[in-house]
N, C-alpha and C positions, 0 to 999 in steps of 0.2 A: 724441352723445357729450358729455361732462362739456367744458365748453369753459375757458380757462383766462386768467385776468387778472391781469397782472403790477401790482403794490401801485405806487402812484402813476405810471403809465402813462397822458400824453394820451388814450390810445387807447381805455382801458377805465377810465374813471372809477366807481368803485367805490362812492365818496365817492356820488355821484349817485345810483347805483340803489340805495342802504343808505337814502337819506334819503326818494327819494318812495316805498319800500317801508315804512318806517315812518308816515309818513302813514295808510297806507290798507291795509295787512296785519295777520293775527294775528302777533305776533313772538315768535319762539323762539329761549334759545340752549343748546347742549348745549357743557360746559365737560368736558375732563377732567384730567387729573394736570398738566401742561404750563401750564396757566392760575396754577397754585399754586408756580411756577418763582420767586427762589431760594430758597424758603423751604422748600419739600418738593422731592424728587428726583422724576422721572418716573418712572411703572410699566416703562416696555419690553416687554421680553419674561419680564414676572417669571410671571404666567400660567402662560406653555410650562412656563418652567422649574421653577416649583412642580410640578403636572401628573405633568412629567415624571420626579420625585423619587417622590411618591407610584407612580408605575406602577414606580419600577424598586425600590419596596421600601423606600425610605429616608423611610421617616415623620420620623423625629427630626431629619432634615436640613430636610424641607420644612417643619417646623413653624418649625425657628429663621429660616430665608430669609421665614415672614412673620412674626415677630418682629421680623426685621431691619426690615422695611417698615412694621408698623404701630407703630415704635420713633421714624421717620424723619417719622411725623405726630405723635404722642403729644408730643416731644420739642418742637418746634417751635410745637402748640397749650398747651403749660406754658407756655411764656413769650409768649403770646398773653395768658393767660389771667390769668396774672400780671403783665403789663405789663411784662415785662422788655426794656431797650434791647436790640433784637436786628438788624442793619443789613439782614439776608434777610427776616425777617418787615416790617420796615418796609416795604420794596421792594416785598415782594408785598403786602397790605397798601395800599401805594400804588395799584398798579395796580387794583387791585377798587373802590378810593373810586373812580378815572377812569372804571371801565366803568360801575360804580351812575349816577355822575354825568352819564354821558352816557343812558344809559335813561331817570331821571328827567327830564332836560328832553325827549326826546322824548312819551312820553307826557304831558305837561305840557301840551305845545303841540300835542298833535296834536290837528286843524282838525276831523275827524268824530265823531261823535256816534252813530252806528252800531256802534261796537267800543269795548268799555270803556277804563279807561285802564290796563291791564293788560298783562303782557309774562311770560314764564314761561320759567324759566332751570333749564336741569336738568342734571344732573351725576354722576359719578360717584365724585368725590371723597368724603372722610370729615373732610376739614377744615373749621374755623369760623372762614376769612377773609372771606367771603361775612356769613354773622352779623355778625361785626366792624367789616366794614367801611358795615353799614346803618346803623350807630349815628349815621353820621354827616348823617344826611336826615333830619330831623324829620317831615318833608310827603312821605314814602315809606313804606307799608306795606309788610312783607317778610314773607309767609304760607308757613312753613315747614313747613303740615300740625299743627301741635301745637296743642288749645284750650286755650288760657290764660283761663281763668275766677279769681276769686276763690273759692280755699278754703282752709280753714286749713293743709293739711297739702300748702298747695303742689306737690301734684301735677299734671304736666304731661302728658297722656295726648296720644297721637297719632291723627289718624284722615283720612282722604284726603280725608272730606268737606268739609273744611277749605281746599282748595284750589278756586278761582277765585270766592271769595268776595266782592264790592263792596264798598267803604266808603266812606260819605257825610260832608260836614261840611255839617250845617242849619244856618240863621239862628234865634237865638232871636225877634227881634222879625221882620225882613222874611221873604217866603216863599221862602228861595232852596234849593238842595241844588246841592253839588259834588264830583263825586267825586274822592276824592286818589287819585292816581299810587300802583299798587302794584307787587308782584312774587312771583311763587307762585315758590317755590325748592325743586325738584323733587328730592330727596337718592334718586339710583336708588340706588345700594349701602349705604344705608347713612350713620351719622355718627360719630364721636366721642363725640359728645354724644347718644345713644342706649341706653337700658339694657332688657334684658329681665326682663318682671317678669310672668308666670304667662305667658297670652296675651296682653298689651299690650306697648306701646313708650311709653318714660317720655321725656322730655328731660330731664338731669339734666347741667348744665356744670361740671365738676370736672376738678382736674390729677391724673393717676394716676400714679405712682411706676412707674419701667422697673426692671428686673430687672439684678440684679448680677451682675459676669461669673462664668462656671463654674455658674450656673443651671439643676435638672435640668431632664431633659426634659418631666417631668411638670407643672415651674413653667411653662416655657413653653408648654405645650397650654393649661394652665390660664390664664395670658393673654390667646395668645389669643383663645380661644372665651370669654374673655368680654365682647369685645365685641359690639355688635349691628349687624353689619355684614355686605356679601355679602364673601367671602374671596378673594385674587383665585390660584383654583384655576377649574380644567375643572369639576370636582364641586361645587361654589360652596358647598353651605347644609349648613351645620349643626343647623339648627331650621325644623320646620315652619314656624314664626311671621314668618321672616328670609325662606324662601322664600316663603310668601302674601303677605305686604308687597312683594317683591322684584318680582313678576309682575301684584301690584296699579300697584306705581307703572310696571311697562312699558305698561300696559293705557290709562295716564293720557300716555303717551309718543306711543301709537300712537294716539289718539281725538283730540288736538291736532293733528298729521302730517293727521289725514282731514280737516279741516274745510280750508272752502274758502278762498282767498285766504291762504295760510298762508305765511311765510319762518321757515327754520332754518338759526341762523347759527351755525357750532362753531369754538372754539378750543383749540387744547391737548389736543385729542382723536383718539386715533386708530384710531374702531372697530373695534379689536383683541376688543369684547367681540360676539360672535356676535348674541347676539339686540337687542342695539342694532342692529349693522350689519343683521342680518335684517328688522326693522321698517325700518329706514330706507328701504328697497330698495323694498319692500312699497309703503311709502307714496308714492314717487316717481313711483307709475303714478298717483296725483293730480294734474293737467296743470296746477292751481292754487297748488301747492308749489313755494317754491324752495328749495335748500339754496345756501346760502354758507357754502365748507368753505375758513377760512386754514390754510393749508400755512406747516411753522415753515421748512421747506429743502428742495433739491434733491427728496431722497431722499422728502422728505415728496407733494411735487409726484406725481412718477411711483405712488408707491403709490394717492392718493386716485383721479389720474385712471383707474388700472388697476380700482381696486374698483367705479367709479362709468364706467365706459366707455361703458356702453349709456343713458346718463341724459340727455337734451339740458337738462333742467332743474337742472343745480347748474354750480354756480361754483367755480374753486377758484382763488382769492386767492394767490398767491405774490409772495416777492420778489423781487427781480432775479437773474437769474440768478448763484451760487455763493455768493448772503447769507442772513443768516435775518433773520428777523422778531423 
């Protein structure tokens, strides 16, 4: 069974097994909505209750409920994007420069020469604080899947083959090569910063104007679906092209998970989404895989170790009993 390790507990030094697993592991983390805390609100149970709008007939409700939700990221990356003083985005923001900061020196100094210097962080979010916050490592590659070539009409096409790509710095005069510290940044659902354009996915960073109140219904379909993102309903896809992408990058989720000597570390996430939690489960019977799942509280504790009961390989990180993290 899932065994469980109270956050700085003599007992279960966490600290310890996090650092000689980076050494000498492939390292993963799966981030979701909770990671981009105060700046975006958490999903919950928005899902169910979209879902359950749609079955009971109230299209025009469920569409405005993701309105509401993709109003709550839209909002937040404007004034990302525009540099507007904002004390939440700073906050969160903060915290992604900590977590980049601390991947980069791992990789940096990790001692083997066997496992590139490479670490791959995937997520479900649709936010660009993760972007944002890479600007700030110069000697960190951040491979978000997009080829950024030189062309005049600045198009920025996507394509999977893009990720766990190496990047070298040669000496012009002595014969040396060293690889710089990267990071393939797995966007499962989708981004913001995603546009559909026949069958491709463009990356195109722009603030998009939110809809004013008393907005038909029809403005907000049109909203929206047009982002290029999965939707967080049961019935997920709008576009063939959203769904092949969607089950492309699960395919990239669960092929990382098989390989051997592997650790997956998740924050802010609480596989609420089916075929995440399906692959993960899948992959646990790998005796090589560890998952370290932090729990934000209590209630977070009991769920993880309920999902993950039969698993002797994952961890789940809590704080002391009635805090959160």
């Amino acid at each position: 069974m899932a065994r469980i390790k109270e956050l700085d507990s003599p007992e279960n030094d966490i600290r310890s097994t996090l650092a000689r697993s980076f050494q000498s592991a492939r390292v993963n983390f799966l981030i979701g909505s909770g990671a981009s805390c105060p700046a975006i609100p958490v999903v919950g149970n928005l899902e169910q209750e979209i879902a359950d709008l749609f079955e009971a007939g109230q299209e025009d409700e469920a569409r405005s409920k993701m309105y509401d939700f993709l109003a709550s990221i839209q909002e937040p990356t404007n004034k990302l994007i525009e540099n507007v003083d904002d004390a939440p985005n700073i906050s969160t923001l903060e915290s992604y420069r900590n977590c980049l900061s601390v991947i980069e020196i791992m990789l940096r100094e990790r001692r083997t020469d066997l496992l590139p210097k490479q670490a791959t962080i995937f997520t479900t979010n649709y936010d660009l604080f993760v972007e944002q916050a890479s600007s700030a490592f110069a000697a960190l590659s951040l491979n978000d899947g997009f080829i950024r070539v030189p062309r005049l009409d600045s198009r920025v096409e996507y394509s999977s083959r893009m990720f766990f790509t190496q990047t070298y710095n040669t000496g012009n005069v002595y014969d040396y090569e060293v690889e710089i510290p990267g990071i393939n940044f797995v966007k499962l659902h989708g981004s913001v910063s995603w546009t559909k354009e026949g069958d491709e996915i463009l990356c195109r960073i722009r603030t998009r104007d939110l809809l004013p109140a008393g907005s038909s219904p029809a403005e907000v379909k049109n909203f929206v679906e047009s982002y290029a993102v999965v939707l967080p309903e049961t019935t997920k896809f709008r576009t063939t092209l959203m769904e092949r992408t969607y089950y492309e990058l699960l395919r990239i989720y669960a092929n990382e998970l098989d390989k051997a000597n592997t650790m997956l570390i998740t924050f802010g996430f609480s596989f609420g989404d089916s075929h995440i939690l399906d692959i993960t489960k899948k992959a646990l019977k790998n005796p090589t895989l560890k998952l370290v799942v932090f729990a934000f509280n209590d209630s977070d504790r009991v769920a993880f170790a309920d999902k993950f009961a039969s698993h002797n390989n994952v961890d789940i990180v809590t704080p002391p009993a009635g805090e959160e993290i």
